[in-house]
C-alpha positions as CSV (number, residue, x, y, z in Angstrom):
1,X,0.0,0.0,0.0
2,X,1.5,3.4,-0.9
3,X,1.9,5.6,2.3
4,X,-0.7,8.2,1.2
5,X,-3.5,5.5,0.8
6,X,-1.7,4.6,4.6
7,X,-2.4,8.0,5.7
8,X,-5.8,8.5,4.3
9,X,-6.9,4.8,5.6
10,X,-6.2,5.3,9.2
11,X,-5.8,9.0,10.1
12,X,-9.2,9.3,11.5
13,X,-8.1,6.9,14.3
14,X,-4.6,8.2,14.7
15,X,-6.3,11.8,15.4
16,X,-9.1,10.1,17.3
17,X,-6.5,8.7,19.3
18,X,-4.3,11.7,19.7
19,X,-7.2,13.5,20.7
20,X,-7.9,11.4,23.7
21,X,-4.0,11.6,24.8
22,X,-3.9,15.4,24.3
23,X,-7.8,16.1,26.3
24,X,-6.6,13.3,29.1
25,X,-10.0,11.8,28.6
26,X,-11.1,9.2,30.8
27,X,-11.8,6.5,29.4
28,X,-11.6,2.5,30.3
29,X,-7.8,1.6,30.6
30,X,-8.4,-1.6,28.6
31,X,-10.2,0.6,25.9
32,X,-7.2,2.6,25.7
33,X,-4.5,0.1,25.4
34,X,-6.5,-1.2,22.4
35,X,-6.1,1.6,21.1
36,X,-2.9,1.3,22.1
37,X,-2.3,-1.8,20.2
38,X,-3.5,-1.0,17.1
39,X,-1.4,2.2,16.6
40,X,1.6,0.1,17.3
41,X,0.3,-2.5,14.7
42,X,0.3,0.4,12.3
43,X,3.7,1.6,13.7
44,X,4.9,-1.9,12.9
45,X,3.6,-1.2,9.1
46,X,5.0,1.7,9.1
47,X,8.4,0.8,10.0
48,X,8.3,-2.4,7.7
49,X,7.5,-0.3,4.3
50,X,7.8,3.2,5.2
51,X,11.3,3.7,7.1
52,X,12.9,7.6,7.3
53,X,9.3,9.0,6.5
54,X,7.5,11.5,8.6
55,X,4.5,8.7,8.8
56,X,6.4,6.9,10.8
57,X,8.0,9.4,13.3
58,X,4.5,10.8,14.3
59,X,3.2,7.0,14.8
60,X,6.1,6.6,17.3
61,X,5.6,10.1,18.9
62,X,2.1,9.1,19.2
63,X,2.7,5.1,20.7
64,X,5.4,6.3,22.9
65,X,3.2,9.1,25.3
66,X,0.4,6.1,24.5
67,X,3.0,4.0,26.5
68,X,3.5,6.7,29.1
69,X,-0.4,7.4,30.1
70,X,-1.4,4.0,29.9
71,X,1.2,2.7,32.6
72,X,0.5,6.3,34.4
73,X,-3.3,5.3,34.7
74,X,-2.5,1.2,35.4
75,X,-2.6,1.4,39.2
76,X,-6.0,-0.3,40.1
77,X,-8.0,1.7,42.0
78,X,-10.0,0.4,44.9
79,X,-12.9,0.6,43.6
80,X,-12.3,-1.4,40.5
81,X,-14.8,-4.2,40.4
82,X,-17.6,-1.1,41.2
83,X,-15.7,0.5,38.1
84,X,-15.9,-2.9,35.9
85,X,-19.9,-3.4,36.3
86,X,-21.1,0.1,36.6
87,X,-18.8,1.7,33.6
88,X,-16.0,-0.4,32.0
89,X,-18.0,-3.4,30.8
90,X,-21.4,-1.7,29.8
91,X,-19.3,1.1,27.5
92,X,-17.2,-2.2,26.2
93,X,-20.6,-3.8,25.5
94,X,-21.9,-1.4,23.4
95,X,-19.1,-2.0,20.3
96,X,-21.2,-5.7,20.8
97,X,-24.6,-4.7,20.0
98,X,-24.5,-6.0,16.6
99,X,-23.2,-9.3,18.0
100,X,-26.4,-9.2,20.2
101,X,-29.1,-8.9,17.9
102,X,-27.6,-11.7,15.4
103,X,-27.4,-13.9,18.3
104,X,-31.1,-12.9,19.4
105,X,-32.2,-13.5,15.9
106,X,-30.4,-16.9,15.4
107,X,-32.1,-17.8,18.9
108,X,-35.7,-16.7,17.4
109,X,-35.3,-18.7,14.3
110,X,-34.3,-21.9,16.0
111,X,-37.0,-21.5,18.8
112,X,-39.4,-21.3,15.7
113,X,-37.8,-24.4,13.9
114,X,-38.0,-26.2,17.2
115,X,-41.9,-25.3,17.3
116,X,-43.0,-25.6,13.9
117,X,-41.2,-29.5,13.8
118,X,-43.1,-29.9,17.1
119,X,-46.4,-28.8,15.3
120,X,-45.8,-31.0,12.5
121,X,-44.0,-34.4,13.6
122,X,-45.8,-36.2,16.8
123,X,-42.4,-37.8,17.2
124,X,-40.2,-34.4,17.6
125,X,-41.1,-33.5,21.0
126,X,-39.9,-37.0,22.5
127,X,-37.0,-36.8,20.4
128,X,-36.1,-33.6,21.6
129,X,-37.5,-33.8,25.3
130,X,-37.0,-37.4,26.0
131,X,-39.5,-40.3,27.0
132,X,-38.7,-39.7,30.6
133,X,-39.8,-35.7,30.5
134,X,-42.6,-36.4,28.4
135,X,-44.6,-38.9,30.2
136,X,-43.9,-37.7,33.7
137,X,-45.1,-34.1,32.4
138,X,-48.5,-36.0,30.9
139,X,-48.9,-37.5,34.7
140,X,-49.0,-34.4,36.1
141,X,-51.4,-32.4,33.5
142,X,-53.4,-35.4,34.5
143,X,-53.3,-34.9,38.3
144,X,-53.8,-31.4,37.7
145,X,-50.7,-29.8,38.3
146,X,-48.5,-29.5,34.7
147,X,-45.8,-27.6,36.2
148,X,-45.0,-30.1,39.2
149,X,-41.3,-30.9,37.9
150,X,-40.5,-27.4,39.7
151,X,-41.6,-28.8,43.1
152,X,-40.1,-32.2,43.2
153,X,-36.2,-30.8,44.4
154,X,-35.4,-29.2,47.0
155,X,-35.1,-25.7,47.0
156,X,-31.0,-25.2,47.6
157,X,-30.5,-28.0,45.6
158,X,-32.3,-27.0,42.4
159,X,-30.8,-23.6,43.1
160,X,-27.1,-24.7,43.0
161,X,-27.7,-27.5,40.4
162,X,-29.7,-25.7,37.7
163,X,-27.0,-22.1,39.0
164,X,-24.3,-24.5,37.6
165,X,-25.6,-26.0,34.6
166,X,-26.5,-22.5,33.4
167,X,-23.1,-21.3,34.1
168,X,-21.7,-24.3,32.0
169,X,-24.0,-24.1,29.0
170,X,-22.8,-19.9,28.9
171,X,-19.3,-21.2,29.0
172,X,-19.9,-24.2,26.3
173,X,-21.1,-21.1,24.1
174,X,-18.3,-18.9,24.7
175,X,-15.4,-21.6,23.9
176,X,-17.3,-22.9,21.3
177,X,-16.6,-19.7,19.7
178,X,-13.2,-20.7,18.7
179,X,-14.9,-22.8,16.5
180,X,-15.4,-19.7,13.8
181,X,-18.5,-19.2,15.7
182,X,-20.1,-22.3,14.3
183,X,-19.8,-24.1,17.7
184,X,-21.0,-21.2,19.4
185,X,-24.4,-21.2,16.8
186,X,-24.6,-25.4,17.4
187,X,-25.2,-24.7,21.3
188,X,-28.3,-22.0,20.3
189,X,-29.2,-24.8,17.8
190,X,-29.8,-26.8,21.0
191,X,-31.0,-24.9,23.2
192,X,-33.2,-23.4,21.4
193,X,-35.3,-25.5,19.1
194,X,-35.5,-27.3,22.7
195,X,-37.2,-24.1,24.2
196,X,-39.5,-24.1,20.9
197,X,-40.5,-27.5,21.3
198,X,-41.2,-27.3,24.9
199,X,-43.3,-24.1,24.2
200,X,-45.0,-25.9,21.8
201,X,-45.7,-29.1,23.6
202,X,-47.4,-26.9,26.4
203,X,-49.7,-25.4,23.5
204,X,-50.7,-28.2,22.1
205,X,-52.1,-29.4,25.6
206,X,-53.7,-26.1,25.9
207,X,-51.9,-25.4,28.7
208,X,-49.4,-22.3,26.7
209,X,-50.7,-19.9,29.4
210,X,-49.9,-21.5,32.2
211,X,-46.5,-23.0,31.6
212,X,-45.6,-19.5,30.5
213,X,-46.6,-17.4,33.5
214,X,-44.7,-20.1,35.3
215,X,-41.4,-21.1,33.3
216,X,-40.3,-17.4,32.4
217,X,-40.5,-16.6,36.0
218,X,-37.1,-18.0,36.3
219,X,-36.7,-18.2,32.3
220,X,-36.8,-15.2,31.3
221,X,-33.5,-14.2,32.6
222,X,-31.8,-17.7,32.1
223,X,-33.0,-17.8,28.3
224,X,-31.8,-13.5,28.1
225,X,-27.6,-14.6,29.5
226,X,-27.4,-17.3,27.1
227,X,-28.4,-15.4,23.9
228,X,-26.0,-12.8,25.6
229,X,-22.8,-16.0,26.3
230,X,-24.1,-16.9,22.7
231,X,-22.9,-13.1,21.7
232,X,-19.5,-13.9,23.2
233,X,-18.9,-16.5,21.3
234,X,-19.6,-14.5,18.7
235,X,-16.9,-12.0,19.6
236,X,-14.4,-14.7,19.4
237,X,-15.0,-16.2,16.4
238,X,-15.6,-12.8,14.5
239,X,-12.2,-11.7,15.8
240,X,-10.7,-14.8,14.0
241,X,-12.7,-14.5,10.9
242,X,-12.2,-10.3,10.7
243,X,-8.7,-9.5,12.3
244,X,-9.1,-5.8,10.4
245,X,-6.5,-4.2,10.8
246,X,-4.9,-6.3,13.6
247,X,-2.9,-9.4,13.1
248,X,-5.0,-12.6,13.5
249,X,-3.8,-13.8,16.6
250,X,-3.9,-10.2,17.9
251,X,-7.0,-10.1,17.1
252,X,-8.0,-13.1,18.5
253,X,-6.3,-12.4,21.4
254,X,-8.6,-9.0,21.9
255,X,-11.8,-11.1,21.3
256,X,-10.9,-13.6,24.1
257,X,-10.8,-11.1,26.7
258,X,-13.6,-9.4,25.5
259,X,-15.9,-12.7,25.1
260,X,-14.8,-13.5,28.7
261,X,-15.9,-10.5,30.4
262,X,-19.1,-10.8,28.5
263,X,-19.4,-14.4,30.3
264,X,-18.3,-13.1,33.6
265,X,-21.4,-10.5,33.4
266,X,-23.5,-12.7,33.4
267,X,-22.9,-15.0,36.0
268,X,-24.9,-12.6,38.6
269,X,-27.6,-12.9,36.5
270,X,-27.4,-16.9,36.2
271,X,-27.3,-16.9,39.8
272,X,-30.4,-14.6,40.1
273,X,-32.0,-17.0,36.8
274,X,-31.5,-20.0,39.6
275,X,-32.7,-18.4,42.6
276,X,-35.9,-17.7,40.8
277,X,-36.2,-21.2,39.8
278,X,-35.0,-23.0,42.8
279,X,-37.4,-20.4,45.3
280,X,-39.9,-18.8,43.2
281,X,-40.6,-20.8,40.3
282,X,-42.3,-23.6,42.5
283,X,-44.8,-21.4,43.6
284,X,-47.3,-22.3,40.8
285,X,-50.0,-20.5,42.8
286,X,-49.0,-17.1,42.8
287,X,-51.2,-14.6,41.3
288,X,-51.0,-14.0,37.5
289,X,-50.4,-10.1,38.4
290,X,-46.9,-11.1,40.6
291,X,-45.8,-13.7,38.5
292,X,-46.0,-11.0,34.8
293,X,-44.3,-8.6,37.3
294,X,-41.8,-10.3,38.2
295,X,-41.2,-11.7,34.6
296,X,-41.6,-7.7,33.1
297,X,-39.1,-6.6,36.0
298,X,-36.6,-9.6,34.8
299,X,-37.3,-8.3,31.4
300,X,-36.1,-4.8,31.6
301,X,-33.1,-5.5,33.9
302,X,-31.6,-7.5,31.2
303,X,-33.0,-5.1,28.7
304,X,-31.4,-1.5,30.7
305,X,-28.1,-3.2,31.5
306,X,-27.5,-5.0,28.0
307,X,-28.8,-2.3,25.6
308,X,-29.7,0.7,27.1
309,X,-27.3,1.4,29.7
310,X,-24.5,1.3,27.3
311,X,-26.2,3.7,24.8
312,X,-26.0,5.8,27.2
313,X,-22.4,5.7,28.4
314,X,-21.3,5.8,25.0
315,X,-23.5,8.9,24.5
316,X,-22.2,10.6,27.4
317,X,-18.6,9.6,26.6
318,X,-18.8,10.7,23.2
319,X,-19.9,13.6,24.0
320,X,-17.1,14.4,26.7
321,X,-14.6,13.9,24.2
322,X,-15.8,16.8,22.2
């Protein structure tokens, strides 16, 4: 590449960059050492193809104080873990949004697939649920009380148990990633034509009402985290298949950490998502009104602190540096 096309290709982010050094903005520290990294990526370039030019003096002018302020600003403060959930992550999160809403799509179009086989092959439900499931579910719709699976453990137990499944399947979906993301989309696969089938099953016993009111109790924020581990996964394996304009293993590298944290956010909610179910979701004879509140309030704490939060730090930190 001729060093003009260099120039014109990247100068945005080099003054973008400079800009942030020069106004001492605050901004995440691992944000900034990103940035860090790909300046000295294209200081690399520059060195390789364009040596003695001005080009390259200014990149290394610029990754040098880059050096300087990130090692001046590396001393954790005590506060750090308030830092990480309250600002670093959600204004991380943001850059992932697109990652989010393929994930939430592939997850609607296998819940679909899982429901419309359901609605047109008898067999599918079994196949997908399991004799065992099945008939002990048609026992209790006889006796009158479809939703008995949720009483039959015992509360701390069902709270640890289905706590540490959850947390495993999120992790699945995040190392699967490495898989080009194919691995990550085979776990939805599962998971979710399994949720459409279940759904379904419920429906056909006319029953769609009451296993609803009762499963996303606790399901709504379990099903929510593992769209949002499914996004991780989708970090990593888009950071293998689009390095841009960091090396491959750079970018993979970046993609890692930034599918982990993902994970790690949401293993507060998982443990909420099991609480619910081990406590709550047991409580079949709850009022409709309590049980839609409690599934509206799960609703729009995943909703606020997935999507909307980090609109809103990345308004406001755009706008500081202005």
């Amino acid at each position: 590449m001729r060093e003009a096309a260099f120039v014109k290709q990247n100068k945005d982010k080099w003054l973008r960059f400079e800009s942030v050094l020069l106004n001492n903005a605050q901004i995440p520290p691992d944000e900034l050492s990103n940035l860090y990294v790909e300046i000295t990526d294209h200081l690399s370039y520059a060195r390789t193809f364009y040596p003695s030019s001005q080009t390259l003096n200014y990149l290394n002018g610029l990754a040098s104080n880059a050096h300087q302020k990130i090692y001046k600003t590396k001393k954790e403060k005590k506060n750090r873990l308030y830092s990480f959930w309250v600002q670093e992550f959600p204004l991380e999160f943001y850059t992932y949004q697109k990652e989010l809403l393929i994930t939430f799509l592939v997850a609607a179009l296998f819940t679909a697939i899982g429901a419309y086989s359901s609605a047109t092959d008898g067999a599918f439900v079994r196949s997908i649920l399991g004799d065992g499931y099945v008939n002990m579910t048609l026992e209790n719709i006889d006796k009158g009380d479809p939703m008995a699976v949720y009483k039959k453990m015992e509360e701390t137990d069902m709270f640890l148990g289905i706590t540490i499944n959850n947390v495993r399947v999120a992790l699945y979906c995040f190392v699967f990633g490495i898989m080009l993301g194919i691995g990550t989309i085979f776990m939805l696969m599962q998971n979710f034509i399994m949720l459409g089938s279940f759904q379904y099953f419920f429906y056909d016993k006319g029953l769609l009402w009451e296993s609803a009111r009762t499963i996303w109790i606790h399901g709504t924020i379990e099903i929510s985290v593992i769209i949002i581990a499914g996004c991780a996964g989708l970090v990593v394996g888009n950071s293998i298949l689009f390095p841009k304009t960091y090396t491959r293993l750079t970018s993979f590298v970046k993609g890692v950490k930034a599918g982990l944290k993902i994970v790690i956010s949401t293993v507060p909610f998982f443990i909420v998502a099991g609480f619910l179910e081990g406590f709550v979701t047991r409580h079949t004879e709850m009022p409709d009104v309590l049980a839609i509140t409690i599934i509206a309030l799960s609703l729009g704490l995943i909703l606020f602190y997935y999507v909307i939060y980090p609109r809103i730090l990345y308004k406001k930190s755009t706008l500081s540096n202005i």
